[in-house]
VOZA-387273 format. One line per 10 residues: number of its first residue (from 1); for each residue x, y, z of N, C-alpha, C. Coordinates in Angstrom, 1 decimal, decimal comma, always signed. Example, Ala and Ser with C-alpha at 12.3 -4.5 7.8 and 13.67 -1.06 7.14 Angstrom:
REM VOZA-387273
1 = +13,2:-5,7:+7,8:+12,3:-4,5:+7,8:+13,2:-3,3:+7,8 ~ +12,8:-2,2:+7,1:+13,7:-1,1:+7,1:+12,9:+0,0:+7,9
END
This chain:
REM VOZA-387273
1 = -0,1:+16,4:+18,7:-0,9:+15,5:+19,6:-0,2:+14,2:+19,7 ~ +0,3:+13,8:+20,6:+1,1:+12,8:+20,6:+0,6:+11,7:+21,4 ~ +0,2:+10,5:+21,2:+0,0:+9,1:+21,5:+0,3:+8,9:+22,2 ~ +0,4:+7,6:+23,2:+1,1:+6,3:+23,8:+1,2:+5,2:+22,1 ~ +0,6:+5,2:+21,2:+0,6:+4,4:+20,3:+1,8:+4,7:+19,5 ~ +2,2:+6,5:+19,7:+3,6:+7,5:+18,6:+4,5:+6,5:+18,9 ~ +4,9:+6,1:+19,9:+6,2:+5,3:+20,6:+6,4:+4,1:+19,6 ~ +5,0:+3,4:+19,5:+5,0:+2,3:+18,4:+6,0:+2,9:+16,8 ~ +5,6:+3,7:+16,7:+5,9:+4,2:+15,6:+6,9:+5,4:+15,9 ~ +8,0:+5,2:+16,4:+9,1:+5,9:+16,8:+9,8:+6,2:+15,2
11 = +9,8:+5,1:+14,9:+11,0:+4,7:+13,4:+10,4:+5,7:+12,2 ~ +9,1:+6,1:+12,5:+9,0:+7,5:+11,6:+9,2:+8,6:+11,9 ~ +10,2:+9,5:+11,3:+10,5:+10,7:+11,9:+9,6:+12,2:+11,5 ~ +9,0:+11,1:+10,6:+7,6:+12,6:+10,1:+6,5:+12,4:+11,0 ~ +6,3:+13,9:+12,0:+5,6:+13,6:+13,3:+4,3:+13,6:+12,9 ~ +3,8:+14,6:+11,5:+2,2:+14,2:+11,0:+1,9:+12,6:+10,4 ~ +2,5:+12,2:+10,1:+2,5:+10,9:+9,5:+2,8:+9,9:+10,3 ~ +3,6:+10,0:+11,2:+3,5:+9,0:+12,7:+2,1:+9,8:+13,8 ~ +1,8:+10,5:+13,3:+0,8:+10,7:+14,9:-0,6:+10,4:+13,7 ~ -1,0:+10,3:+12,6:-2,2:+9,8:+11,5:-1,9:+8,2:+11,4
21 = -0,7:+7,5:+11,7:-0,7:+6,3:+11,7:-0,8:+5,5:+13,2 ~ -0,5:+6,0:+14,6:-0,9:+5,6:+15,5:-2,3:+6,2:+15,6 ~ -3,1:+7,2:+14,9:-4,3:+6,7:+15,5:-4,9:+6,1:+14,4 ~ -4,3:+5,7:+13,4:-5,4:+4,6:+12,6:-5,2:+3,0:+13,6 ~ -4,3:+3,0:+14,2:-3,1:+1,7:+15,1:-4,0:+1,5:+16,3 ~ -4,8:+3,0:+16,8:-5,4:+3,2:+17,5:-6,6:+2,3:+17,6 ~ -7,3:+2,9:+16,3:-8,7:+2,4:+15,7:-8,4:+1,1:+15,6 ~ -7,4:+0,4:+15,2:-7,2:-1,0:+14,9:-7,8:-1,5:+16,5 ~ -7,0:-1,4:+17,2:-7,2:-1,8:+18,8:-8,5:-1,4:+19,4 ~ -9,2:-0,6:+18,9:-10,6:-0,4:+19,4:-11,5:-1,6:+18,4
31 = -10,7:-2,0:+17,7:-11,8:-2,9:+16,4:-11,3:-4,2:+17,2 ~ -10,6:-4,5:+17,9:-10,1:-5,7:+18,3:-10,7:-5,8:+19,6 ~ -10,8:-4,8:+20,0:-11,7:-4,8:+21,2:-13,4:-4,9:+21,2 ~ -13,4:-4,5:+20,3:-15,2:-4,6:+19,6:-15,5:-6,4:+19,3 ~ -14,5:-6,3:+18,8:-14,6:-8,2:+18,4:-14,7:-8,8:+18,9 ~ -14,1:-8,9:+20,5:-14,0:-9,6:+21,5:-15,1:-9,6:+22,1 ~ -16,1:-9,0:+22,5:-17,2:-8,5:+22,7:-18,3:-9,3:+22,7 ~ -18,5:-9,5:+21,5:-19,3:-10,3:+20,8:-21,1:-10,1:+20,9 ~ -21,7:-8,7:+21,7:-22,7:-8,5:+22,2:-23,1:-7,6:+21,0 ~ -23,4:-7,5:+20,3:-23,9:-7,2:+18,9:-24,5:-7,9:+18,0
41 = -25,2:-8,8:+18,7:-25,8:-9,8:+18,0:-27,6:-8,8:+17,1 ~ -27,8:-7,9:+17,0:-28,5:-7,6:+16,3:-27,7:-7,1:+15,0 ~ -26,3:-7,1:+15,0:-25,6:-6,7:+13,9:-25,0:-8,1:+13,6 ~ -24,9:-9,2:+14,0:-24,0:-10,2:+13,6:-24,0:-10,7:+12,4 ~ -25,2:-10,1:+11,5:-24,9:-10,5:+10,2:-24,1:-9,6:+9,0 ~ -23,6:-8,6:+10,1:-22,4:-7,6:+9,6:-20,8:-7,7:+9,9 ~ -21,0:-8,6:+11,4:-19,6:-8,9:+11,8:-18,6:-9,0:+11,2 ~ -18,4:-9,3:+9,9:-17,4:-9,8:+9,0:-16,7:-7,9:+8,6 ~ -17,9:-7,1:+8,9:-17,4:-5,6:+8,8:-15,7:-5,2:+9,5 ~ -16,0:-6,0:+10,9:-15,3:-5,4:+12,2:-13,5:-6,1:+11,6
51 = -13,8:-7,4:+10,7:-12,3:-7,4:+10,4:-12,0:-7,1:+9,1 ~ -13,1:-6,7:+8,2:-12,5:-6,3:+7,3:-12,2:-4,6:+7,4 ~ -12,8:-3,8:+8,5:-11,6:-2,9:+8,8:-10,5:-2,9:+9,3 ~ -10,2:-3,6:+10,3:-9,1:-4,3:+10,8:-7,9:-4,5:+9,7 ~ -8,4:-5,2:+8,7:-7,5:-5,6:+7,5:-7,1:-3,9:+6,6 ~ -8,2:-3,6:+6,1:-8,0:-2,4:+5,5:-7,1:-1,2:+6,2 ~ -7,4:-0,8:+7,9:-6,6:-0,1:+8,0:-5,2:-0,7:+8,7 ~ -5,2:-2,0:+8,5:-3,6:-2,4:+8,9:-2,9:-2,4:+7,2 ~ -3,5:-2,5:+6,3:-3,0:-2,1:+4,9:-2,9:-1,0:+4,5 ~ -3,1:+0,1:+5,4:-3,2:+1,9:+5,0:-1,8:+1,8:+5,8
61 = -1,8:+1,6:+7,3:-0,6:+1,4:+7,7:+1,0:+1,0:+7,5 ~ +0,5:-0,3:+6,5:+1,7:-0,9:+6,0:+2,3:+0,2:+5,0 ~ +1,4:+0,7:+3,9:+1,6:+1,0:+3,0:+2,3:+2,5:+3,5 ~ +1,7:+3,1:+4,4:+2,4:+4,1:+4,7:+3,5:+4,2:+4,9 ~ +4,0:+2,9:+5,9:+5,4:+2,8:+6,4:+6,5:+2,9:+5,2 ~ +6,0:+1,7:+4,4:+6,9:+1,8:+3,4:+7,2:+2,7:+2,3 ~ +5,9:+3,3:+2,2:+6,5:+4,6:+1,2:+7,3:+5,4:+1,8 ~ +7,3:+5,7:+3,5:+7,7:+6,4:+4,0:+9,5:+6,0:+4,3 ~ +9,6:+4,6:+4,1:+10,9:+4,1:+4,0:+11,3:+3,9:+2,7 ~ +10,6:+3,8:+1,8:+11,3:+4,5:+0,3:+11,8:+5,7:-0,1
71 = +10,8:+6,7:+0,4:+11,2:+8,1:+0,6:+12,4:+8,3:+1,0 ~ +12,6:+7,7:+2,5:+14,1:+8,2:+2,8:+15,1:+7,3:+2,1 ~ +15,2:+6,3:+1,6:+16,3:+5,9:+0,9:+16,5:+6,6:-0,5 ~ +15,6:+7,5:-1,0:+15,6:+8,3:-2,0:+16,7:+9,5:-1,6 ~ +16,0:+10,1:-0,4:+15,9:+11,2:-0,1:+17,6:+11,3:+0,4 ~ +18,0:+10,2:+1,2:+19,6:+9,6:+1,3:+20,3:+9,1:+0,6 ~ +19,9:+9,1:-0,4:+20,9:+8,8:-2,1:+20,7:+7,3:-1,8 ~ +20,3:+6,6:-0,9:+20,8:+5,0:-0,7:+20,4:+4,3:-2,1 ~ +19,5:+4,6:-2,8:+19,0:+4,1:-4,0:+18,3:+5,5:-5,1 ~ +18,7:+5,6:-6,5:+17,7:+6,0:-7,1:+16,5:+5,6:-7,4
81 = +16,0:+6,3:-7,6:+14,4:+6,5:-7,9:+14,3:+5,7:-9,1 ~ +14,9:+6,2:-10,2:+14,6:+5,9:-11,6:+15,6:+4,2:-11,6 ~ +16,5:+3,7:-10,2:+16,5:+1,9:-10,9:+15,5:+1,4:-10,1 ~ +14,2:+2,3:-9,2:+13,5:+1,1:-8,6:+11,9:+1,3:-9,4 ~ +11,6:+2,6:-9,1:+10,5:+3,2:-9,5:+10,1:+2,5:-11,4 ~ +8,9:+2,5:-11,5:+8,5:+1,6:-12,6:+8,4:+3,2:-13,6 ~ +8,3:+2,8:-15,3:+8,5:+3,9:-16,0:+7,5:+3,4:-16,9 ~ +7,0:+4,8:-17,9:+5,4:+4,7:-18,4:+6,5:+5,7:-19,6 ~ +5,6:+5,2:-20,9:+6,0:+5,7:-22,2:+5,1:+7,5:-22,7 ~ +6,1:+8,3:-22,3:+5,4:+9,4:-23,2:+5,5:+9,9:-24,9
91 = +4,7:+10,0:-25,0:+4,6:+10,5:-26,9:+5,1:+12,3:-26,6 ~ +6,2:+11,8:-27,4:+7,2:+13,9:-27,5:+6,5:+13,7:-28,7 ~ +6,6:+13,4:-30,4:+5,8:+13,6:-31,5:+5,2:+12,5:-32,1 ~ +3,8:+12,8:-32,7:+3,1:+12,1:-33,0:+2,7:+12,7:-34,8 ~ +3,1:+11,9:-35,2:+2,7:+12,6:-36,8:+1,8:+11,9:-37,6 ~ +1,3:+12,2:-38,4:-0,1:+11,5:-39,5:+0,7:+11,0:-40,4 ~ +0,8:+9,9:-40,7:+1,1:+9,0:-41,8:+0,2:+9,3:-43,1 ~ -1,0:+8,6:-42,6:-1,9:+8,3:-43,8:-3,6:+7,9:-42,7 ~ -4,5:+8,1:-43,2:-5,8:+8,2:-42,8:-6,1:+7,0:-43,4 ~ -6,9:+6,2:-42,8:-7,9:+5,3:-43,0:-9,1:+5,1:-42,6
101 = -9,7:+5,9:-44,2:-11,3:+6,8:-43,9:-12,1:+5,6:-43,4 ~ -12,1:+4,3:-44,1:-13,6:+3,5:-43,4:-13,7:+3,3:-42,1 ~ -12,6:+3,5:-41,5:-11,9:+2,6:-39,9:-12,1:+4,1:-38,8 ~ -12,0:+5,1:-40,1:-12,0:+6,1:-38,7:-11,0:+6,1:-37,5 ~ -9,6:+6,0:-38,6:-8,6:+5,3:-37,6:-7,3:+6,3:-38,8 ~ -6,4:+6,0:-38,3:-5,0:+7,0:-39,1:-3,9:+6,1:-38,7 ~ -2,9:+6,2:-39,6:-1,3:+5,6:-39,4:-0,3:+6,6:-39,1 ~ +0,3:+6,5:-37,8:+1,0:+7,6:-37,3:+2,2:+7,2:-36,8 ~ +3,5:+8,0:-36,9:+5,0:+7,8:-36,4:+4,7:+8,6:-35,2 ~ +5,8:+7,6:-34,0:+5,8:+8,6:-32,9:+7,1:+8,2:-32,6
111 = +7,2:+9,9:-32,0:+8,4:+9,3:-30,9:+8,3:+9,5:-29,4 ~ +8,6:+8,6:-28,5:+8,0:+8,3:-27,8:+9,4:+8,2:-26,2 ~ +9,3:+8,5:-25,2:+10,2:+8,1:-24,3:+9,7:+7,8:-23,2 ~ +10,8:+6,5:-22,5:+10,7:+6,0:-21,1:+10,7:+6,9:-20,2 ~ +9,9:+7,5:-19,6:+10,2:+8,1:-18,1:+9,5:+7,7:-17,2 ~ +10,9:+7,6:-15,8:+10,1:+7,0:-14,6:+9,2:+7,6:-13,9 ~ +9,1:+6,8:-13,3:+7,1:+7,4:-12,4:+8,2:+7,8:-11,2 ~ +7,3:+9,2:-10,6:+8,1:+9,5:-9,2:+7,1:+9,1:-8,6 ~ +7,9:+9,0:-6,7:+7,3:+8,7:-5,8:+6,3:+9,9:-5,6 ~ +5,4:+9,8:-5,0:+4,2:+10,6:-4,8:+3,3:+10,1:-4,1
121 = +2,4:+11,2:-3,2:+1,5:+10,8:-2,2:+0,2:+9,8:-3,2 ~ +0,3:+9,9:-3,8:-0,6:+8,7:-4,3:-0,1:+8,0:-5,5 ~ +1,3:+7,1:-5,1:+1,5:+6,6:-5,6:+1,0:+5,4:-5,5 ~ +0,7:+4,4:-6,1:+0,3:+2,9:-6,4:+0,7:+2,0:-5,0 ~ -0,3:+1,6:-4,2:+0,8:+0,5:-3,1:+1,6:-0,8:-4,2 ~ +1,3:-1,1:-5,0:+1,7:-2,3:-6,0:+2,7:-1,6:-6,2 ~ +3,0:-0,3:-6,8:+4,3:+0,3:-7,1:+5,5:+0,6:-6,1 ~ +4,9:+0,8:-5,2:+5,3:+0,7:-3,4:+5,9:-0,7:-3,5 ~ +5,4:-1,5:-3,1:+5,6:-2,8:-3,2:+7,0:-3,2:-3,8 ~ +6,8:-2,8:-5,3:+7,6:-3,5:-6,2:+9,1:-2,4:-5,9
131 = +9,1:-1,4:-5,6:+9,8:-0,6:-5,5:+10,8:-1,0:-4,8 ~ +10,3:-0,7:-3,5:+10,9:-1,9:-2,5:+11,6:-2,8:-2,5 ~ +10,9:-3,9:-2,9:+11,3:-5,2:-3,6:+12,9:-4,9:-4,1 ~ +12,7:-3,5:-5,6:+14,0:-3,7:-6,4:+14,5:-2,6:-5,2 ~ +14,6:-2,2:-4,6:+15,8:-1,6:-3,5:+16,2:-2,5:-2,3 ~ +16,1:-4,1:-2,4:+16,1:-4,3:-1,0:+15,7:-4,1:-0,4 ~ +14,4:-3,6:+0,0:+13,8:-3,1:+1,5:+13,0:-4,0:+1,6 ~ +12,8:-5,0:+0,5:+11,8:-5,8:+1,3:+12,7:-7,3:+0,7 ~ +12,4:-8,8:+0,9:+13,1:-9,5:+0,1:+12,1:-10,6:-0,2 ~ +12,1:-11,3:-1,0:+10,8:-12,5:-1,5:+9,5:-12,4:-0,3
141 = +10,0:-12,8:+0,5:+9,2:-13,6:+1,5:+8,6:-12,5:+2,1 ~ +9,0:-11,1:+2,3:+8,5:-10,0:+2,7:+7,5:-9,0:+1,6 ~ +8,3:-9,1:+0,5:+7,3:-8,6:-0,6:+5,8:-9,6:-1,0 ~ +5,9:-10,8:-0,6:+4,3:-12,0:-0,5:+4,0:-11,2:+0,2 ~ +4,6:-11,1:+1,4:+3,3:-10,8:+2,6:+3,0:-9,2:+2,5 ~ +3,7:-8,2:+1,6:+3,4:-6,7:+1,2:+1,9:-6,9:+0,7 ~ +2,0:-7,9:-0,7:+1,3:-7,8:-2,1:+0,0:-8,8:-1,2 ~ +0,1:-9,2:+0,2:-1,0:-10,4:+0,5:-2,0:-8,9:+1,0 ~ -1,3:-8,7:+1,9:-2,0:-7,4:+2,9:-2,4:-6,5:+1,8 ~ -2,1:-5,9:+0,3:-2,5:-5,0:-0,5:-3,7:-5,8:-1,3
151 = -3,6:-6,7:-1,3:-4,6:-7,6:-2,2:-6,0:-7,8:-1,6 ~ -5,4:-7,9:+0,1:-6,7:-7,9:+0,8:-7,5:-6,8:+1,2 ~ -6,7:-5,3:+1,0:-7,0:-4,3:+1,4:-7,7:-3,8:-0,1 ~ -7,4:-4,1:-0,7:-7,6:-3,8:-2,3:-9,7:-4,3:-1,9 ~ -10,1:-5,8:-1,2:-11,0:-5,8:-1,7:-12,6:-4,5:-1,1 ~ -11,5:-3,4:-0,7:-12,4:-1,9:-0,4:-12,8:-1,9:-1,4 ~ -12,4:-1,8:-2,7:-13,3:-1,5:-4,1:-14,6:-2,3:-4,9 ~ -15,6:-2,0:-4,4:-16,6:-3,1:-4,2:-16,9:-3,4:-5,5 ~ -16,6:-2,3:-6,7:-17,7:-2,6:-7,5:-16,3:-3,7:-8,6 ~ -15,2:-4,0:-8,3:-14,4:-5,1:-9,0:-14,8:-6,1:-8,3
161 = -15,4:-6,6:-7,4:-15,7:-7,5:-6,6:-16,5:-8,6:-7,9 ~ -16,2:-9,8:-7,3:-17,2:-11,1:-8,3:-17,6:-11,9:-7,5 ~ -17,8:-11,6:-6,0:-18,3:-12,3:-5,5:-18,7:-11,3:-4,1 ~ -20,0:-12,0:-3,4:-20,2:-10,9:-2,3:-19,4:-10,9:-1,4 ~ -18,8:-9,8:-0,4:-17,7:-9,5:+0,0:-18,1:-9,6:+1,6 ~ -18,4:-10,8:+2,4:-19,0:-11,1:+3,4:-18,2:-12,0:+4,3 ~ -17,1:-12,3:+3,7:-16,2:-13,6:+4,7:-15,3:-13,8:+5,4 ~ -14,8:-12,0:+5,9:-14,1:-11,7:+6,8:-13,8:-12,6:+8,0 ~ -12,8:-13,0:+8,7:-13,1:-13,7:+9,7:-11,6:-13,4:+10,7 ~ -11,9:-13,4:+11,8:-10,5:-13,4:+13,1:-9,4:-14,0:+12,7
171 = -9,4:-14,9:+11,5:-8,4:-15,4:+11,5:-7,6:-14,9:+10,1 ~ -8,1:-14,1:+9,4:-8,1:-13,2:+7,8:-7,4:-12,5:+9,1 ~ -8,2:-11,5:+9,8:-7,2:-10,8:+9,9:-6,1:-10,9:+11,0 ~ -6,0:-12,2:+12,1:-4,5:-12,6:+12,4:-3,7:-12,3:+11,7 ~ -3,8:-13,1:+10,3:-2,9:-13,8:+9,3:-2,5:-12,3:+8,7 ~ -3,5:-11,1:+8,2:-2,3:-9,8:+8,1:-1,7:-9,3:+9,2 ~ -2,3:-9,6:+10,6:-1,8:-8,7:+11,3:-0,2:-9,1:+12,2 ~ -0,2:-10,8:+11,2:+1,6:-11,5:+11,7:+1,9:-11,0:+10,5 ~ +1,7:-10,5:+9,4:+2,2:-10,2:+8,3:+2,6:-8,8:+8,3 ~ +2,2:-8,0:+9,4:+2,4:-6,7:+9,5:+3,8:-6,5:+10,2
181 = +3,2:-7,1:+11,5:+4,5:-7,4:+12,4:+5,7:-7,5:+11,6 ~ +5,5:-8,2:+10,8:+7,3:-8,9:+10,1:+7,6:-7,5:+9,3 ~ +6,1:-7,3:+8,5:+6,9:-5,9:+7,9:+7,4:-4,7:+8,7 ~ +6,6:-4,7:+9,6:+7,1:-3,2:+10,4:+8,2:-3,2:+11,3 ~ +8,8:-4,6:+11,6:+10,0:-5,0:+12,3:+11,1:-4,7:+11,0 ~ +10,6:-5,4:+9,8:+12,0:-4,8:+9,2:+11,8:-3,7:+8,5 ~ +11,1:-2,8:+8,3:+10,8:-1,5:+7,9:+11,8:-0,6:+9,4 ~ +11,5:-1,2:+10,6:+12,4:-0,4:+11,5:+13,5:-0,8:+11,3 ~ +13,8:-1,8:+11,2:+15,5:-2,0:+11,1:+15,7:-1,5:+9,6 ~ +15,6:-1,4:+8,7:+15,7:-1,0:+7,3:+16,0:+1,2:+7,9
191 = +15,0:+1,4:+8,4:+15,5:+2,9:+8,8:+16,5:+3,1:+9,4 ~ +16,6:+1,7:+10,9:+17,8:+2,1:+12,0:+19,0:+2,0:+11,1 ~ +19,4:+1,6:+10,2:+20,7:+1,6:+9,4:+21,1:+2,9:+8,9 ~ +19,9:+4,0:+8,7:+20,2:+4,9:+7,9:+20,7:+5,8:+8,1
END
């Protein structure tokens, strides 16, 4: 099922994953159309909803892109996985030293190794992010505005929230949606090299 929106998103050559990101691209542009509107005044004390989806799914989009441009620089040798991807410590053996009955606790030797985290459909956007970052694909000033748009997208998870989550406004989401632009400009040039 192909778009007028697919075109936007030419620079992805995976046609399920460019035709689920033009219509989230889609839904963006129907939320911007909603906004403009402004005749929902029995909902206006929800309004702050219409951009904080706005925000959320231009942060499903970002994130997409770029996993999807880490993948291929994997997938093209341009970089390994294991110098960008972050790595987590596994326990190979774990032995009993000595018990320490009051503590309900024990003293144990392990041996333990670095292995990197692979890329994966639910990998981390922060891990995304930083990934990037160490491959060149993104550079200082592109990785702020990755980790700005993840930070704002992040505030979906209501119950970390410390304050009520009500302050969305036209201009929150301008400010990701020039932040998008930059990234998705050089997310395409970052592919067109490849």
């Amino acid at each position: 099922m192909e778009t007028k929106y697919s075109d936007r998103f030419n620079f992805i050559d995976d046609e399920i994953l460019r035709e689920n990101i033009s219509l989230t691209f889609k839904y963006i542009n129907f939320l911007i159309l909603i906004s403009k509107k402004k005749d929902y005044s029995d909902f206006s004390d929800v309004s702050y909803s219409i951009y904080k989806d706005m925000i959320v799914c231009t942060g499903s989009v970002i994130e997409s892109c770029l996993h999807f441009c880490l993948k291929k620089y994997f997938e093209l040798e341009k970089i390994k996985s294991t110098d960008v991807m972050p790595c987590e410590w596994k326990n190979k053996i774990c032995k009993k030293v000595y018990d320490i009955a009051l503590e309900k606790s024990e003293v144990c030797t392990i041996i333990r190794q670095k292995k990197p985290v692979k890329l994966t459909d639910i990998t981390q956007f922060k891990d995304i992010n930083t990934a990037c970052k160490k491959a060149e694909i993104l550079n200082n000033e592109l990785y702020e505005k990755a980790e700005y748009i993840r930070d704002q997208r992040n505030k979906i998870h209501l119950t970390g929230m410390m304050i009520i989550d009500d302050f969305y406004t036209e201009n929150d989401a301008k400010i990701v949606f020039a932040y998008a632009k930059d990234l998705l400009t050089n997310i395409k040039n970052k592919l067109s090299t490849l």
